[in-house]
C-alpha positions as CSV (number, residue, x, y, z in Angstrom):
1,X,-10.3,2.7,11.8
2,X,-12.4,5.2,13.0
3,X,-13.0,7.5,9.5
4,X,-14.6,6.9,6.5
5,X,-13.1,6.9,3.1
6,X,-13.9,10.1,1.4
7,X,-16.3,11.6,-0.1
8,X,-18.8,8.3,1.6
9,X,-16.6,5.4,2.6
10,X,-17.1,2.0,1.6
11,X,-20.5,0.6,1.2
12,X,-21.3,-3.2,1.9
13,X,-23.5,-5.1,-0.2
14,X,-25.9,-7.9,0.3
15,X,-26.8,-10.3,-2.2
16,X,-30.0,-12.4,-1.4
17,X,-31.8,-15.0,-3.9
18,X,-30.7,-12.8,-7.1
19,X,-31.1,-14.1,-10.1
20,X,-29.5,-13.1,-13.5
21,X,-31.0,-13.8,-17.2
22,X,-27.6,-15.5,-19.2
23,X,-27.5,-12.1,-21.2
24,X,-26.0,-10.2,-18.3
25,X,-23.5,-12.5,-17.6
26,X,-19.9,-11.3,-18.3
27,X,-17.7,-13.9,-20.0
28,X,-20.2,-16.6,-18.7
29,X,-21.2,-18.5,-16.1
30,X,-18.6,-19.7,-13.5
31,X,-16.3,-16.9,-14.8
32,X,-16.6,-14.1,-12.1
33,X,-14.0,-14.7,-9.8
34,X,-11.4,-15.1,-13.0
35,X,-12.7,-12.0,-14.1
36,X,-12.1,-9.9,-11.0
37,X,-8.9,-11.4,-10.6
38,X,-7.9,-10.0,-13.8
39,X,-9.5,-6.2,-12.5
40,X,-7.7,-6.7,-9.5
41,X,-4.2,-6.5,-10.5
42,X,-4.8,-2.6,-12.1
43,X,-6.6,-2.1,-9.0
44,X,-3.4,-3.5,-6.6
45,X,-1.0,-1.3,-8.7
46,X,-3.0,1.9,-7.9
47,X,-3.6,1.7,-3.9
48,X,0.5,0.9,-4.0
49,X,0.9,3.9,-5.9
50,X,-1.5,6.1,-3.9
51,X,0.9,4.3,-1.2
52,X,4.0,5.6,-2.6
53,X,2.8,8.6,-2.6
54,X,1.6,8.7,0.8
55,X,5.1,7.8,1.8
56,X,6.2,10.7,-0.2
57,X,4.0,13.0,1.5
58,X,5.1,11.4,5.0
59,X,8.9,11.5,4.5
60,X,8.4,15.7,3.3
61,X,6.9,16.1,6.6
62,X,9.3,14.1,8.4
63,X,12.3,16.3,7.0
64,X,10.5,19.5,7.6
65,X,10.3,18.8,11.0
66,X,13.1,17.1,11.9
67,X,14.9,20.9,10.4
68,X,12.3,23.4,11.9
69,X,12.8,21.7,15.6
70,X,15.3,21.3,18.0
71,X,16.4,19.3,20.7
72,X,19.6,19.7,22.9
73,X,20.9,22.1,20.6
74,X,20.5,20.7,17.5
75,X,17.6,19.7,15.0
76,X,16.1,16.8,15.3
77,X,17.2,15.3,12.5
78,X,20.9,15.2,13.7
79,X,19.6,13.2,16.6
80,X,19.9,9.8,17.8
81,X,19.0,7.7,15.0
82,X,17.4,9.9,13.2
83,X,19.5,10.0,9.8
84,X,19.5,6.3,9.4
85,X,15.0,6.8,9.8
86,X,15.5,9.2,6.9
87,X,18.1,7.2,4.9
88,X,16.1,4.0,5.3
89,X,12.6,5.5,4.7
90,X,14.0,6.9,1.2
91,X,15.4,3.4,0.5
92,X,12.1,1.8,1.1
93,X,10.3,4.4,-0.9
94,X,12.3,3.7,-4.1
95,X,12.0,0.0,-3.4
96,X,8.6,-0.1,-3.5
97,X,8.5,2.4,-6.6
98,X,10.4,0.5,-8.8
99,X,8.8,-3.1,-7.9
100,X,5.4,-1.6,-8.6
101,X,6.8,0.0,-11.8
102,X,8.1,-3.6,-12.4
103,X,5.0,-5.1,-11.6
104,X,2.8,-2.3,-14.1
105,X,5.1,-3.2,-17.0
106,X,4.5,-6.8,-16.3
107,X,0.5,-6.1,-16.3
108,X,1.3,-4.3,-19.7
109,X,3.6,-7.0,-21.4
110,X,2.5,-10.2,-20.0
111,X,-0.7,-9.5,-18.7
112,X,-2.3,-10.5,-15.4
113,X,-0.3,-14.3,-15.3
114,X,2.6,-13.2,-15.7
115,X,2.4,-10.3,-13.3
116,X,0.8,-12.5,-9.9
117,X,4.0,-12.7,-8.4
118,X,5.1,-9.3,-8.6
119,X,1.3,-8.0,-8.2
120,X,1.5,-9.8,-4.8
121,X,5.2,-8.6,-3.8
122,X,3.9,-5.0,-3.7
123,X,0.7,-5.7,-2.3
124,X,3.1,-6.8,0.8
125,X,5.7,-4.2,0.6
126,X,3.9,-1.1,-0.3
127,X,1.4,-0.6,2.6
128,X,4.4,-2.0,5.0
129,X,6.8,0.6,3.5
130,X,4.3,3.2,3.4
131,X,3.2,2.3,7.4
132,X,7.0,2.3,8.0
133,X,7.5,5.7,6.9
134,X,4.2,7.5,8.2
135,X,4.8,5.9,11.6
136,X,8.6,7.4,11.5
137,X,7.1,10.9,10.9
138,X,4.6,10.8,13.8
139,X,7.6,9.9,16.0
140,X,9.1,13.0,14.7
141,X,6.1,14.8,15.0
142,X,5.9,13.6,18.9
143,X,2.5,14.1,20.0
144,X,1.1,16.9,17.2
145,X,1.6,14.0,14.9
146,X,-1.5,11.8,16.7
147,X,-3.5,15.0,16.3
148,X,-5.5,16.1,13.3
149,X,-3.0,19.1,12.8
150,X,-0.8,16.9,10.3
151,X,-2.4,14.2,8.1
152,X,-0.6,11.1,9.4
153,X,-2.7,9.6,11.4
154,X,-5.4,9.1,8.1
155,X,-2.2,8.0,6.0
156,X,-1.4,5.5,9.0
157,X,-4.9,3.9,9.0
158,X,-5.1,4.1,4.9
159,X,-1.8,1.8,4.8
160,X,-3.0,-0.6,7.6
161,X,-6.3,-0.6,6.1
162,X,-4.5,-1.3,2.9
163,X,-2.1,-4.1,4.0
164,X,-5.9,-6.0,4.8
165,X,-7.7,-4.9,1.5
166,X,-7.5,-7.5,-1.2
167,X,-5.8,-10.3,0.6
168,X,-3.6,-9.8,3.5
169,X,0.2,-9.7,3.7
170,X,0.1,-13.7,4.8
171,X,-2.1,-14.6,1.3
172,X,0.1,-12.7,-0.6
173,X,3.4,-14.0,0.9
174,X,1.8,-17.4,0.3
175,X,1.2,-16.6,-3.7
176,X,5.0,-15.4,-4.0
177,X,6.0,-18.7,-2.5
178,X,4.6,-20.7,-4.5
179,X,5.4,-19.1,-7.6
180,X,8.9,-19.3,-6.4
181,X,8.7,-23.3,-5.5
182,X,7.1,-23.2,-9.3
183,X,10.6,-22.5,-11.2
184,X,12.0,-25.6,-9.1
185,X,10.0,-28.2,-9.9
């Protein structure tokens, strides 16, 4: 979305007639895409976390404008609708903490089974949250918030980019289904 990842963005790799002796294989053959599953999960839990965060970040900048400006008299937070944006962006924000914290502790006690579910819930609702939020503070913002003066736009694109990398929202949203029709059969 128009920036690389820092410090050198995100390389692509081609892998043409390569050929392993069996000593390098991890776990064995036929056992790679089971073993990146199980990296994945730790993986999922820290973008939603750098998410969170992000949100954080987002919703600080949010409030601090909404108080330092004014509109018809009044700061902008006292506008419109602008309490319920900072009400439900805080909501969000805690929603998405605790099912990731939910979701770690499920990594940690039942490993990478008995987390999928959960894994794949905050792989939908972090990067949406985090979007949510960051998009609510460039309204606030008004046009200084599509400009490089503020870091939102880069926290836009990281949780768009985000709601893509490692499966998007529909994959995931399929995986929570199905563990749900699971318990009724």
């Amino acid at each position: 979305m128009g920036d690389y990842d820092a410090p050198f963005g995100h390389g692509e790799v081609s892998f043409t007639d390569v050929r392993l002796p069996l000593s390098a294989f991890i776990g064995g053959p036929g056992r790679g895409f089971e073993i990146a599953q199980g990296r994945l999960g730790p993986g999922r839990i820290h973008h939603c976390m750098r998410l969170i965060g992000s949100a954080e970040k987002a919703l600080k900048l949010l409030c601090e404008r909404g108080l330092s400006r004014k509109a018809f008299g009044k700061p902008l937070v006292k506008l419109n609708g602008n309490p319920d944006v900072i009400a439900n962006a805080r909501i969000g924000i805690e929603q998405a903490r605790l099912l990731t914290l939910k979701a770690a502790w499920l990594m940690d006690t039942k490993g990478i089974m008995g987390a999928m579910s959960e894994v794949s819930q905050i792989k939908v609702v972090a990067p949406n949250v985090a979007q949510q939020v960051v998009d609510a503070a460039i309204q606030m913002h008004g046009g200084g918030g599509l400009s490089d003066d503020f870091p939102l736009t880069r926290m836009l694109a990281m949780a768009r980019v985000l709601r893509l990398a490692d499966g998007p929202d529909e994959v995931h949203r399929g995986l929570i289904a199905k563990f749900e029709l699971m318990k009724y059969r």
